[in-house]
Wavefront OBJ file of the C-alpha trace (Angstrom):
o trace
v 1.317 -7.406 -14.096
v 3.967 -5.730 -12.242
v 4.077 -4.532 -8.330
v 6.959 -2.492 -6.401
v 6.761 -2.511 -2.997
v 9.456 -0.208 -1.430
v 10.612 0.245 2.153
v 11.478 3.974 1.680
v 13.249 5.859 4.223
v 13.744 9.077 2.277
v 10.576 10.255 0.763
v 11.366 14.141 2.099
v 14.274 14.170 -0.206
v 13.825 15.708 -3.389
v 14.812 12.838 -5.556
v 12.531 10.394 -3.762
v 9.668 11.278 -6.446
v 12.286 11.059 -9.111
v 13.142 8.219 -8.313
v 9.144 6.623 -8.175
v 9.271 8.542 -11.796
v 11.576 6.605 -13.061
v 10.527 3.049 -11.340
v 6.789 3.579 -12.748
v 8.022 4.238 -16.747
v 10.516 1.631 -16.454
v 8.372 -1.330 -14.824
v 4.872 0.187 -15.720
v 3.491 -1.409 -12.211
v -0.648 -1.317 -11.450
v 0.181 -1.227 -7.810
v 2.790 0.830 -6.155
v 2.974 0.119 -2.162
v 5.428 2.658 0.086
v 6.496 1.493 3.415
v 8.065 3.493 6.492
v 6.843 6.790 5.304
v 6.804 8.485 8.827
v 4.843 11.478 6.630
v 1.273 12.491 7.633
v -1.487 14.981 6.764
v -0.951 17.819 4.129
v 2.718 17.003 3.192
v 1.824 13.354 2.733
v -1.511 14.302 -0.069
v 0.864 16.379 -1.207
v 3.603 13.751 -2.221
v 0.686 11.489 -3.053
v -1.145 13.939 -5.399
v 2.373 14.349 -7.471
v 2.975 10.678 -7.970
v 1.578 9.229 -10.749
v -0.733 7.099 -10.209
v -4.506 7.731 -9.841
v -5.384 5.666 -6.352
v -4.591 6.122 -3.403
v -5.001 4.152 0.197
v -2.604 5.210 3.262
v -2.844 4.406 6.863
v -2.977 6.614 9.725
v 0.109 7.187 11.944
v -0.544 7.072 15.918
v 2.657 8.795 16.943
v 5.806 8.042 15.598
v 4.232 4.593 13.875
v 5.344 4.417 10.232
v 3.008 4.499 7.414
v 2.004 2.197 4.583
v 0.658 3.938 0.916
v -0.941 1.620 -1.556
v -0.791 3.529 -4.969
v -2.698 1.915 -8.042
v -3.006 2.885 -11.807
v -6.661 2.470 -12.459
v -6.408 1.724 -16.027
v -4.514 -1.476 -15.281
v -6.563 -2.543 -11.939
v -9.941 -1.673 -9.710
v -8.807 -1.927 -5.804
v -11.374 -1.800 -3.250
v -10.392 -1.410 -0.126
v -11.605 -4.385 2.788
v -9.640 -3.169 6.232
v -6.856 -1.106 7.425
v -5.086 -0.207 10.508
v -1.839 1.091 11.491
v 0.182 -2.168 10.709
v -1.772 -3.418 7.617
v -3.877 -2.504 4.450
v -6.159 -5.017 2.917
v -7.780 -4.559 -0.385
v -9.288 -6.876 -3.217
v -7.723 -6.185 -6.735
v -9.494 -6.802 -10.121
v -7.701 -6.480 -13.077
v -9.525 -4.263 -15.735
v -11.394 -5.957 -18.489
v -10.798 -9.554 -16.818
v -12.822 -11.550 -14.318
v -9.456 -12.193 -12.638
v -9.245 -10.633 -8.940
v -7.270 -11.476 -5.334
v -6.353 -10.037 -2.295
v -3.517 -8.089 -1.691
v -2.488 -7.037 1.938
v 0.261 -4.579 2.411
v 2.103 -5.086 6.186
v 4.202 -3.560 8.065
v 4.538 -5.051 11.524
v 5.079 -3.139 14.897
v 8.153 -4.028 16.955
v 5.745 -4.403 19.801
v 4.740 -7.831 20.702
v 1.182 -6.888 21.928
v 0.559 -5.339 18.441
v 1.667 -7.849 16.397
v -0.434 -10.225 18.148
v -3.375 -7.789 16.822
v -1.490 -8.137 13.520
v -1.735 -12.024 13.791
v -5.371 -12.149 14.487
v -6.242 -9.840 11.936
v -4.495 -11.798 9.018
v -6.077 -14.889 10.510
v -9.611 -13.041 10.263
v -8.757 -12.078 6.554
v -7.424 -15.667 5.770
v -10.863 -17.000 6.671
v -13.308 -14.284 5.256
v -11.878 -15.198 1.455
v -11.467 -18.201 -0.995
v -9.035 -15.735 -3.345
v -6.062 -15.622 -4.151
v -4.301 -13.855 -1.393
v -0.595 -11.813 -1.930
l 1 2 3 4 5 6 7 8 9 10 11 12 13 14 15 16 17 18 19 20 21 22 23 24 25 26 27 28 29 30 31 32 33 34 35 36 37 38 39 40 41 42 43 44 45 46 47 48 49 50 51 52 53 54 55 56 57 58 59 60 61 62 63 64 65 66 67 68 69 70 71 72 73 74 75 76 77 78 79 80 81 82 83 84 85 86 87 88 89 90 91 92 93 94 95 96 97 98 99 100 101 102 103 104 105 106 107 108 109 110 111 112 113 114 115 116 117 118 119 120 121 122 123 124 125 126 127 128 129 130 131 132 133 134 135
């Protein structure tokens, strides 16, 4: 089962979805995670909705505070979402007609220390809450 997580910088330009085209037929992935979006509200659905892939989870900005997507391909995986904030999303994945399932957390850190120390705590809270797998 394939993953891409990408730190993308450029999701305005107009090959950016070209380019996640051409990732998804090549590498088939069930999970698709975008980091550093900096894009909010109607433009962001609006990316989403084109991509293909039929989940979606993002978090919200506060600001100038980048943004994390988690994309998934529901054919290949269920995700249900456990906890998000502006650094992190959380969700448990089961792969479709398996028992198999883990947690997958998506991050993307502040560069202030005071938040990351929220960061810290909250991985520590999901560490303990779960006997999983964990990625």
């Amino acid at each position: 089962m394939n993953f891409i997580v990408w730190n993308s910088r450029g999701i305005l330009k107009p090959n950016f979805q070209n380019h996640v085209q051409e990732l998804t037929q090549v590498h088939e992935p069930a999970l698709l995670v975008i980091m550093e979006t900096r894009l909010r509200g109607d433009r962001a659905k609006e990316i989403m909705d084109r991509l293909l892939y039929d989940g979606v989870i993002h978090t919200n900005t506060i600001g100038r505070a980048r943004v994390l997507w988690v994309l998934w391909n529901l054919k290949k995986v269920e995700v249900f979402q456990l906890a998000s904030t502006e650094q992190e999303i959380h969700v448990s994945i089961k792969v479709r007609n398996s028992e198999f399932s883990w947690i997958f957390s998506a991050v993307y850190a502040s560069p202030r220390l005071a938040k990351r120390a929220i960061l810290w705590n909250n991985l520590c809270s999901v560490a303990d809450s779960h006997n999983l797998h964990w990625v």
